[in-house]
N, C-alpha and C positions, 0 to 999 in steps of 0.2 A: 560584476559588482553592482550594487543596486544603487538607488540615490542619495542615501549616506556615506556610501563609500566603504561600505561593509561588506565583504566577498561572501556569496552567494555558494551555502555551501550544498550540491546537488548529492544524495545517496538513497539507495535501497538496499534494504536487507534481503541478503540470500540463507535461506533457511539452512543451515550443516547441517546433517541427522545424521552424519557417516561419520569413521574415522578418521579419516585424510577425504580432502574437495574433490570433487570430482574434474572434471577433465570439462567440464557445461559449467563451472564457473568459471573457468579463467577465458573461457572461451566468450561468454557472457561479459564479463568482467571488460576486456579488451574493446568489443565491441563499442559496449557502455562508458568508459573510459573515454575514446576520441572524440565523444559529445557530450561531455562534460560532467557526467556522471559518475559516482564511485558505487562501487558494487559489495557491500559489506556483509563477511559471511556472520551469521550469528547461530548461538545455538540458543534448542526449547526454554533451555532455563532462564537466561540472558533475555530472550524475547518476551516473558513473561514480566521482564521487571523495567520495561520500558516504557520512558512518560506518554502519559494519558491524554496528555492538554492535543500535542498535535495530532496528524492522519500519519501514518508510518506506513511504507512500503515493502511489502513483504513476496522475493519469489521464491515458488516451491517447486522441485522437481522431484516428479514421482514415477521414478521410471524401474523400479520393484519392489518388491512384498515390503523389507523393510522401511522405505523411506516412505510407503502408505501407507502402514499398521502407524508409525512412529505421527506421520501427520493427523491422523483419524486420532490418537488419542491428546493429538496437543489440537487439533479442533474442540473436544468436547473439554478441554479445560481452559479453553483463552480463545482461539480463534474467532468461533462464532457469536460468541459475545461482543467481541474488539470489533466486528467486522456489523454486527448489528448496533453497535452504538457510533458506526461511522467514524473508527480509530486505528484501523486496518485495513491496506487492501492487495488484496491478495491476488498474486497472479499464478497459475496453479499452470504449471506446463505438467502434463502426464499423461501417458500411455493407460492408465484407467480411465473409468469413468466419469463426468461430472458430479458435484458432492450433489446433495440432495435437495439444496433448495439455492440451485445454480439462479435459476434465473429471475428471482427475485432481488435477490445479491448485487447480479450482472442491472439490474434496471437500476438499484440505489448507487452503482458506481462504487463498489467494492468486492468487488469479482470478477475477474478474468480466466479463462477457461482457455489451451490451448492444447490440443492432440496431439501428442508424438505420435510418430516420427513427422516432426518439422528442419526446417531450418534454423537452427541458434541463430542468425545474424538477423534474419528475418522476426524472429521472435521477441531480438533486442532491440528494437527498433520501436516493432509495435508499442513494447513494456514503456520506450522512452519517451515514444509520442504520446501514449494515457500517461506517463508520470509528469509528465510540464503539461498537458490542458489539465489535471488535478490539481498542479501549484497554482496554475491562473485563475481556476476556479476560487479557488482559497483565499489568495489574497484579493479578487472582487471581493468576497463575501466579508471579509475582516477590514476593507475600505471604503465598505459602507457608511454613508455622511448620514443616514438616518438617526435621529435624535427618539426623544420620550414621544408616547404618545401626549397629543393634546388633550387638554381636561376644558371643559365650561365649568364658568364659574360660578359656585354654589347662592344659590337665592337671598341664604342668611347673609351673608357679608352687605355690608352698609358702606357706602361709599360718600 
């Protein structure tokens, strides 16, 4: 709970591009769970219609042809955008290669890159440690005391 007394509600999205989840979310999910985190699968369509105001957390596991054709075509209609206007961040667990402009992404803090074959638990960990120093980021920057800037006062005014 935070200091209102308003329960702190901790989630990221896991990307479904499949039929049925795979056996890497609940495995994910678990992990993420015992620290306080909920692991919410969503699919392309849903993800696309999600508010804009906050940063949303998004994992991808791309561990064959389709769930990388299916991610390469919702990159070129929403991700890279989301993810350039600092409104997505995306943690990309997969056995292919980094997308194309990894480490530009990776430096603004909306890209994470990890190589199968890893560890899930180790994975879920990492994901959890950059998802709370990104809320603390967030909230220093939204409890910012900074005001207007200062003006001098113009010559005309008579006092």
């Amino acid at each position: 709970m935070n200091e209102k007394n308003i329960p702190v509600l901790n989630y990221i999205f896991y990307l479904h591009t499949k039929v049925e989840l795979d056996t890497t979310f609940y495995s994910l999910a678990e992990v993420l769970r015992k620290i306080n985190v909920t692991l919410i699968p969503i699919e392309p369509t849903e993800l696309k219609k999600l508010d804009k105001i906050s940063k949303n957390h998004l994992i991808v596991i791309r561990s064959d042809f389709n769930s990388a054709f299916s991610f390469n075509e919702l990159r070129k209609e929403f991700i890279d955008s989301s993810m350039a206007q600092n409104k997505l961040m995306v943690y990309d667990v997969s056995s292919f290669s980094e997308i194309e402009n990894a480490v530009k992404l990776e430096n603004k803090n909306v890209y994470r890159y990890f190589q199968l074959p890893l560890n899930l638990k180790q994975i879920a960990m990492t994901i959890a440690v950059e998802f709370f120093k990104d809320k603390n980021n967030q909230s220093k920057h939204i409890d910012w005391p900074g005001g207007r800037r200062a003006k001098l006062p113009t010559m005309n005014e008579s006092n």
